[in-house]
Chimera marker file (.cmm) of the C-alpha trace (Angstrom):
<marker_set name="trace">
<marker id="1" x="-121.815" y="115.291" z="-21.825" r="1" g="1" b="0" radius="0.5"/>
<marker id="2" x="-119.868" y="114.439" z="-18.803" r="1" g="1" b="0" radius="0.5"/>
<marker id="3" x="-121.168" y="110.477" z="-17.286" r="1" g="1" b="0" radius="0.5"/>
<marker id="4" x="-121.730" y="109.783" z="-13.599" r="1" g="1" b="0" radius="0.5"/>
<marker id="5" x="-121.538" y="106.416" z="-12.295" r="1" g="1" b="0" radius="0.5"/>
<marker id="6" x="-124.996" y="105.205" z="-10.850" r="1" g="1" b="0" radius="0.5"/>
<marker id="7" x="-123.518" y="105.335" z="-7.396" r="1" g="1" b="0" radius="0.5"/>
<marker id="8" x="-125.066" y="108.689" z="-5.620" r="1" g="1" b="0" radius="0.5"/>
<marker id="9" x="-121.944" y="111.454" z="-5.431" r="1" g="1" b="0" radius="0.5"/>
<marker id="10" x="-122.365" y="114.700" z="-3.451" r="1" g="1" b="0" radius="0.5"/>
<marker id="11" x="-121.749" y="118.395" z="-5.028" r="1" g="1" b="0" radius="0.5"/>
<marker id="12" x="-121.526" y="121.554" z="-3.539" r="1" g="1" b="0" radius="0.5"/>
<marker id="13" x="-122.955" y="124.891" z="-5.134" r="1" g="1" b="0" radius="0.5"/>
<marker id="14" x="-120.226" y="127.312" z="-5.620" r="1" g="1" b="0" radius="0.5"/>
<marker id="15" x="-121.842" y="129.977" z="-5.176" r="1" g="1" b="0" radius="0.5"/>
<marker id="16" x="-124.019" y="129.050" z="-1.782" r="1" g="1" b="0" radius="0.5"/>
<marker id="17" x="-121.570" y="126.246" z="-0.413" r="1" g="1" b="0" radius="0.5"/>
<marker id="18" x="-125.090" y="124.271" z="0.138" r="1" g="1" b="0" radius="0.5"/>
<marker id="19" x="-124.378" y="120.295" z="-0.359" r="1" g="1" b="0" radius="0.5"/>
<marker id="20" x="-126.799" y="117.914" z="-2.727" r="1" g="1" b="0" radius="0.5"/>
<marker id="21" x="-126.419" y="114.462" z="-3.753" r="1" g="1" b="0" radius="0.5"/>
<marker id="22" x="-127.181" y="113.328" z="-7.831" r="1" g="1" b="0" radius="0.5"/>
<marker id="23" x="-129.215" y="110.644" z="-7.749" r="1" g="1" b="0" radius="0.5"/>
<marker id="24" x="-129.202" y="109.925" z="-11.744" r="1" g="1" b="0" radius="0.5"/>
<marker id="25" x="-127.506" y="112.043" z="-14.187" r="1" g="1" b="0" radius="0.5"/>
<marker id="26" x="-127.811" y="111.480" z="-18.275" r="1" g="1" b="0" radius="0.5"/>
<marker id="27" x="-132.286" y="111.888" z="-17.761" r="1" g="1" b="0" radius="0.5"/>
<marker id="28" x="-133.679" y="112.761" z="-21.028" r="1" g="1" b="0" radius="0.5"/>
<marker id="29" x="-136.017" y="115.732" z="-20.723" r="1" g="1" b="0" radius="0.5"/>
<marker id="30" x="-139.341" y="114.641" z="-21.375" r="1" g="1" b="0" radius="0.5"/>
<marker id="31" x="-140.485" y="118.426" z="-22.378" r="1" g="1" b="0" radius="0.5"/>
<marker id="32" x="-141.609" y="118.010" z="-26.265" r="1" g="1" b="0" radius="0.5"/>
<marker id="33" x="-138.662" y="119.062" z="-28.684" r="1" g="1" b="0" radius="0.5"/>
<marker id="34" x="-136.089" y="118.621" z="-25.765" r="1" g="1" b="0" radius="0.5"/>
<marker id="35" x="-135.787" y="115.125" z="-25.153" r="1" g="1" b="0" radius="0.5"/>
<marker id="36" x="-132.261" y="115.248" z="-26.412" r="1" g="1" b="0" radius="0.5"/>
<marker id="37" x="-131.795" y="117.498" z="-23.573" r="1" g="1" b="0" radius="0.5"/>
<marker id="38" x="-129.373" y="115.762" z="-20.680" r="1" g="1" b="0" radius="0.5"/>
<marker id="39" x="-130.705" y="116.469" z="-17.179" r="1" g="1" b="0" radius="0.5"/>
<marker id="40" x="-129.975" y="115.685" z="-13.359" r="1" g="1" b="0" radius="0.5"/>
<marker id="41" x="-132.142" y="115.026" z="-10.753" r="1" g="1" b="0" radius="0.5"/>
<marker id="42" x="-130.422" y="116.006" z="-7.495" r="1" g="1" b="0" radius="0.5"/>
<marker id="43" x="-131.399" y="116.356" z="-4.182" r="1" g="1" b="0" radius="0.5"/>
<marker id="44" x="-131.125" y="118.382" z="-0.805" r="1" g="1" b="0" radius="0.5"/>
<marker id="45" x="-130.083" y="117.065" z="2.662" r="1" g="1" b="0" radius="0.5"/>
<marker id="46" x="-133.538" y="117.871" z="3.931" r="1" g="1" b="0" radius="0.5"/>
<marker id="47" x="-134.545" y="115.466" z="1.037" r="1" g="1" b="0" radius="0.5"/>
<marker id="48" x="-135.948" y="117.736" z="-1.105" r="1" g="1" b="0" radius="0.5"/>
<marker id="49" x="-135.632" y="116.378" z="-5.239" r="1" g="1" b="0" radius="0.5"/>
<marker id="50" x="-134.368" y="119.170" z="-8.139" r="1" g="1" b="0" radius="0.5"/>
<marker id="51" x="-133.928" y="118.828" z="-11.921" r="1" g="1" b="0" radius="0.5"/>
<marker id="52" x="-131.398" y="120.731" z="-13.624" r="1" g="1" b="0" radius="0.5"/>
<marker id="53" x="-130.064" y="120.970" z="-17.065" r="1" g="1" b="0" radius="0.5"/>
<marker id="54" x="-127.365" y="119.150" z="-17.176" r="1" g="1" b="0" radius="0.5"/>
<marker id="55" x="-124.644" y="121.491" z="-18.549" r="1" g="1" b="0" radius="0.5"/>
<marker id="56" x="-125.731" y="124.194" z="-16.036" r="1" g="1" b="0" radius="0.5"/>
<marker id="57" x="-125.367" y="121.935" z="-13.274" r="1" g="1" b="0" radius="0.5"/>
<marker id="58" x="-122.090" y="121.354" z="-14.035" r="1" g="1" b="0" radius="0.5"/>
<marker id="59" x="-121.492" y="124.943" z="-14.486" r="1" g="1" b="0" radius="0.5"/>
<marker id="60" x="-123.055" y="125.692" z="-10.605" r="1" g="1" b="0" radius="0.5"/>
<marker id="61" x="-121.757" y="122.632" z="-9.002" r="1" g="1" b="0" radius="0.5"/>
<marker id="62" x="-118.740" y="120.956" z="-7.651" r="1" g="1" b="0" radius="0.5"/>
<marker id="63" x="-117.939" y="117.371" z="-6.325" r="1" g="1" b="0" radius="0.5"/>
<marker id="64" x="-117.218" y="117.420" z="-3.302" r="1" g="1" b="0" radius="0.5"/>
<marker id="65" x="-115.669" y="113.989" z="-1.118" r="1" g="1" b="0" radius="0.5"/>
<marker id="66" x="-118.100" y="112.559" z="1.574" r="1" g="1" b="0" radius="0.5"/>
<marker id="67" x="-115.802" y="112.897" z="4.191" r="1" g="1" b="0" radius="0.5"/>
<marker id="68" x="-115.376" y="116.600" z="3.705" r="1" g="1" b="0" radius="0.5"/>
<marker id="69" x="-119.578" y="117.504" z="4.711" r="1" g="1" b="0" radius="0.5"/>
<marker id="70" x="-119.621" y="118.147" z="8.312" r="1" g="1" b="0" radius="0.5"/>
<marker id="71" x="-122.998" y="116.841" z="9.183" r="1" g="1" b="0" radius="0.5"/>
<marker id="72" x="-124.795" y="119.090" z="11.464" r="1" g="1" b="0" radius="0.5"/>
<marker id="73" x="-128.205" y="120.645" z="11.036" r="1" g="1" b="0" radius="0.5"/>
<marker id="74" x="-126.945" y="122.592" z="7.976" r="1" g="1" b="0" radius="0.5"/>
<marker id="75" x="-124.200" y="120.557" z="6.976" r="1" g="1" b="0" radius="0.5"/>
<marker id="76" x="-121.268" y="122.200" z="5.836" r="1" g="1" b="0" radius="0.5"/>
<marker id="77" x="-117.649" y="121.932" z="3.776" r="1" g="1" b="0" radius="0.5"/>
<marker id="78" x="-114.841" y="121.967" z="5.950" r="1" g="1" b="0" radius="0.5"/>
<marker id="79" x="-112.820" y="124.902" z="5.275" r="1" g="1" b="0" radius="0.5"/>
<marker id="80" x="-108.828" y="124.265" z="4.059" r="1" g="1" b="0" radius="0.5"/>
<marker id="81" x="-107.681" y="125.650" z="7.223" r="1" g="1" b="0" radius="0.5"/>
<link id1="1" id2="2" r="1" g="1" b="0" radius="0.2"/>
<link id1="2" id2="3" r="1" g="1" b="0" radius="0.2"/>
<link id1="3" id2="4" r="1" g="1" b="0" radius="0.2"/>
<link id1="4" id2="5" r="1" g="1" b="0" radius="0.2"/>
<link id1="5" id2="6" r="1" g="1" b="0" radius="0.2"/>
<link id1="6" id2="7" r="1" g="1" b="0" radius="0.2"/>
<link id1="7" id2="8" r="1" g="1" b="0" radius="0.2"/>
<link id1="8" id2="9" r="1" g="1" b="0" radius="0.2"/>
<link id1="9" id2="10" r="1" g="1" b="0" radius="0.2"/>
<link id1="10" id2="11" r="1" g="1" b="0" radius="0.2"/>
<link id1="11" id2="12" r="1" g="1" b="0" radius="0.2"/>
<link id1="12" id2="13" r="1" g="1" b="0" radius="0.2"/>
<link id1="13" id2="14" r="1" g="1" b="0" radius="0.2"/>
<link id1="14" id2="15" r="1" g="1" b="0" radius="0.2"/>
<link id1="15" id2="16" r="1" g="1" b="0" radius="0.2"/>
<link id1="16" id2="17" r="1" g="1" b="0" radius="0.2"/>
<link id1="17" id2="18" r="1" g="1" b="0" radius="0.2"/>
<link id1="18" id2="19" r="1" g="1" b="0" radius="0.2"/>
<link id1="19" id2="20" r="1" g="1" b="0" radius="0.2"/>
<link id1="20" id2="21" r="1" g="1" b="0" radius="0.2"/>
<link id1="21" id2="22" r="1" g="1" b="0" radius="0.2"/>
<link id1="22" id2="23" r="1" g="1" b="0" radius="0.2"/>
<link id1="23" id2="24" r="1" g="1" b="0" radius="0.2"/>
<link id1="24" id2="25" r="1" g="1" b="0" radius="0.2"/>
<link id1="25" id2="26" r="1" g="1" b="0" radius="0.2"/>
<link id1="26" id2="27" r="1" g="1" b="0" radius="0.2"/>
<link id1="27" id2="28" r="1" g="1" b="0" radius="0.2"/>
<link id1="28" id2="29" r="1" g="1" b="0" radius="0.2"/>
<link id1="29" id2="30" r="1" g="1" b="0" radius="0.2"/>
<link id1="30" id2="31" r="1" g="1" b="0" radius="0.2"/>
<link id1="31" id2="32" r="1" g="1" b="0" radius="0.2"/>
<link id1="32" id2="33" r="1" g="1" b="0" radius="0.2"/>
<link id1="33" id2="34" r="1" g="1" b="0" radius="0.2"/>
<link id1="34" id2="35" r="1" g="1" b="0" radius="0.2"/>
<link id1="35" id2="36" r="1" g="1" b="0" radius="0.2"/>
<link id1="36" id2="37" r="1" g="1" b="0" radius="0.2"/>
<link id1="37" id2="38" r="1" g="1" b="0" radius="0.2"/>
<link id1="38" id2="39" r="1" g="1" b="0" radius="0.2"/>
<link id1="39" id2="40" r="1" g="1" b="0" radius="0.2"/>
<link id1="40" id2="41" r="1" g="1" b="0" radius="0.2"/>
<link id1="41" id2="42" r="1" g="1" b="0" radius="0.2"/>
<link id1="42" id2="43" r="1" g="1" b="0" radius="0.2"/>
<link id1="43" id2="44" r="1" g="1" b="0" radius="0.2"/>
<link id1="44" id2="45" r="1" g="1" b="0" radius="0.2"/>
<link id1="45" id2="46" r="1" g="1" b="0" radius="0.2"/>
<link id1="46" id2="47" r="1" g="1" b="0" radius="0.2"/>
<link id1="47" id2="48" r="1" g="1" b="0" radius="0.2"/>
<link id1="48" id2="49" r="1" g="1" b="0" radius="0.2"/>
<link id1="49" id2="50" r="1" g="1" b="0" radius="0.2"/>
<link id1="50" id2="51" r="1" g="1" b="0" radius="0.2"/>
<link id1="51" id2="52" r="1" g="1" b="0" radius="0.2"/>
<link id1="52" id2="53" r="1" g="1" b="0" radius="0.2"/>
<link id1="53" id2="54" r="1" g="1" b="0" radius="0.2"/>
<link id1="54" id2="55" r="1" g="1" b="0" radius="0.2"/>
<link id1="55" id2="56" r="1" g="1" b="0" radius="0.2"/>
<link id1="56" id2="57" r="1" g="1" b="0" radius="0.2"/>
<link id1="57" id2="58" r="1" g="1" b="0" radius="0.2"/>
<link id1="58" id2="59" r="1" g="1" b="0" radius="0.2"/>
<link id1="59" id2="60" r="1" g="1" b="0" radius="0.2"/>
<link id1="60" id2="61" r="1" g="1" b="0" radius="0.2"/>
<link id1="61" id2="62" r="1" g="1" b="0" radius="0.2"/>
<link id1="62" id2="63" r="1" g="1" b="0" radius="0.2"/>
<link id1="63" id2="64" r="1" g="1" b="0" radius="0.2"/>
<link id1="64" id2="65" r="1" g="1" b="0" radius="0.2"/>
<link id1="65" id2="66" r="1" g="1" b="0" radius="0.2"/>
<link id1="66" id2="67" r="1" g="1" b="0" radius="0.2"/>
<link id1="67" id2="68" r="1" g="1" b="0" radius="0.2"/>
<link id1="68" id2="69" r="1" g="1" b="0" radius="0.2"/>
<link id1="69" id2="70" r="1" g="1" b="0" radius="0.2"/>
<link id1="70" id2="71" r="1" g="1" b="0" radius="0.2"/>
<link id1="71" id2="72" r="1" g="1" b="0" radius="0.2"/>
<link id1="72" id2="73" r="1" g="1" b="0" radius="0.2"/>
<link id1="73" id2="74" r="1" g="1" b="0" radius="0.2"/>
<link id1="74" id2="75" r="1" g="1" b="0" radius="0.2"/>
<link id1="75" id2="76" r="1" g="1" b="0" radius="0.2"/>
<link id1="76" id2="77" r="1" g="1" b="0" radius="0.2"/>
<link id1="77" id2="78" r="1" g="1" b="0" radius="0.2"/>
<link id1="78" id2="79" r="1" g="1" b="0" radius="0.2"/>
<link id1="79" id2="80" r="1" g="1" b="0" radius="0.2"/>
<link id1="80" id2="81" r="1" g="1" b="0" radius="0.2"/>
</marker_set>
């Protein structure tokens, strides 16, 4: 189980690019039989709140450095180029 620090840290999904921001990893998973279950609860840049398993998350996601979102209306990586 991989631990984030409490401070909010942005990610990228690999396969859209899209940018979201963990606001608590390490949630149990109230669902009956699951609560050893790890989830995060992430969120969008139009402030809109997910919950994920956490291993998949970490399977779909990457960090990605605050300085490297261009914020526009659909912020953006910048590209290595």
């Amino acid at each position: 189980m991989k631990k984030l620090p409490k401070s909010q840290i942005t990610y990228s999904h690999i396969k859209t690019g899209k940018i979201y921001i963990v606001y608590e990893a390490d949630v149990p998973d109230a669902t009956n039989g699951r609560e050893d279950k790890p989830m995060v609860i992430y969120y969008n840049l139009d402030g809109n709140f997910f919950v994920r398993d956490e291993d998949e998350f970490f399977t779909k996601f990457i960090p990605v450095k605050s300085e490297d979102v261009i914020q526009t209306p659909f912020p953006v990586k910048k590209s290595d180029s």
